[in-house]
C-alpha positions as CSV (number, residue, x, y, z in Angstrom):
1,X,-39.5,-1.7,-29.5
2,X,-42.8,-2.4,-27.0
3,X,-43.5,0.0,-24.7
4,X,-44.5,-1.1,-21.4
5,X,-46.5,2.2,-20.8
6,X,-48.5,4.2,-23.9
7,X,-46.1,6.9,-24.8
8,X,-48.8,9.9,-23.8
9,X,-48.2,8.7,-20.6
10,X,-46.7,11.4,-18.1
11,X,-44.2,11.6,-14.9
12,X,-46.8,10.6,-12.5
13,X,-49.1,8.4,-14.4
14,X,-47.9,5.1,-13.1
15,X,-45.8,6.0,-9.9
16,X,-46.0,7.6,-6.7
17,X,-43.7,10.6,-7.0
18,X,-42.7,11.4,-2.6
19,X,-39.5,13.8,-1.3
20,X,-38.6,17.0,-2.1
21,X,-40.4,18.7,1.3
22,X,-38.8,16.6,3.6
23,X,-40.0,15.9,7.3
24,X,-37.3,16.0,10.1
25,X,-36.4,17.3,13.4
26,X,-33.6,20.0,11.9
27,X,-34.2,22.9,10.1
28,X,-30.3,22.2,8.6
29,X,-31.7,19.2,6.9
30,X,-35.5,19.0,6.6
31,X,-38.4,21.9,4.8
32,X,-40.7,20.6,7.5
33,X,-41.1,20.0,11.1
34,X,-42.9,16.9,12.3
35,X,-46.4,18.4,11.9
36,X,-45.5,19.3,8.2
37,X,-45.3,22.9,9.0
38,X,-42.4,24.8,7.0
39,X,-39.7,25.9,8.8
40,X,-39.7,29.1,7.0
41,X,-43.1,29.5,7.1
42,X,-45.1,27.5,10.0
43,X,-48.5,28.9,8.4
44,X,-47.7,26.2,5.6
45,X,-48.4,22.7,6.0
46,X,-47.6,20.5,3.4
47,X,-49.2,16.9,3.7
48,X,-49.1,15.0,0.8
49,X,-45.9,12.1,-0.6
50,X,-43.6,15.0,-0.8
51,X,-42.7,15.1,2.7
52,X,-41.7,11.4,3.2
53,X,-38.1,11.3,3.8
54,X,-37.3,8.3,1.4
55,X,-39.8,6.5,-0.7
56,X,-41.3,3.3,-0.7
57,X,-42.9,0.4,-3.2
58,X,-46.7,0.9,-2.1
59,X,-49.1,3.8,-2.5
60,X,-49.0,6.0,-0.6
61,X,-52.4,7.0,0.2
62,X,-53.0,5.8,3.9
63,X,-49.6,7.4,5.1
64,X,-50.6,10.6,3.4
65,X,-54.2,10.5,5.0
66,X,-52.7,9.5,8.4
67,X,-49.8,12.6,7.8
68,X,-53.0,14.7,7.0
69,X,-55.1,13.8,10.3
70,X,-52.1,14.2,12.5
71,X,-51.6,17.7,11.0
72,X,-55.2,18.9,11.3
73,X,-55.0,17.5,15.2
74,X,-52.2,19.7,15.7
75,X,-53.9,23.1,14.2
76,X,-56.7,21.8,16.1
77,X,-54.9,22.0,19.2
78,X,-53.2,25.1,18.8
79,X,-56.5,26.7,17.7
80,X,-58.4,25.7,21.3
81,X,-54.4,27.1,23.3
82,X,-54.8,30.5,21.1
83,X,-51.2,29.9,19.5
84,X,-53.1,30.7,16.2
């Protein structure tokens, strides 16, 4: 039998694992807020794959950068307001 991948490979060689954290509007049914800050702890932001809500057939590198810049914006903002 061929193997289309070396068998040392590991989950996450050759795919773009995303979900598990994921972004929504509810604390019922997402980890994360719209700014990737946890629910249950709003000093967390999580910005990588993990908190797409589904999963696509690209990399995902742009979104994550983008997700990333928007989040940094946000502390940014509540930095200058003294919120933090």
């Amino acid at each position: 039998m061929r193997y289309m991948f070396p068998k040392s490979m590991v989950m996450g060689a050759a795919v773009h694992e995303s979900g598990g954290a994921r972004m929504g509007t509810n604390p019922a049914d997402s980890v994360l807020n719209s700014y990737g800050q946890c629910w249950e702890a709003p000093n967390l932001l999580v910005t990588d794959a993990s908190s797409f809500p589904t999963g696509g057939t690209l990399g995902t590198t742009l979104t994550v950068m983008a997700v990333t810049m928007r989040a940094c914006a946000h502390l940014a903002d509540r930095l200058k307001s003294g919120q933090i």
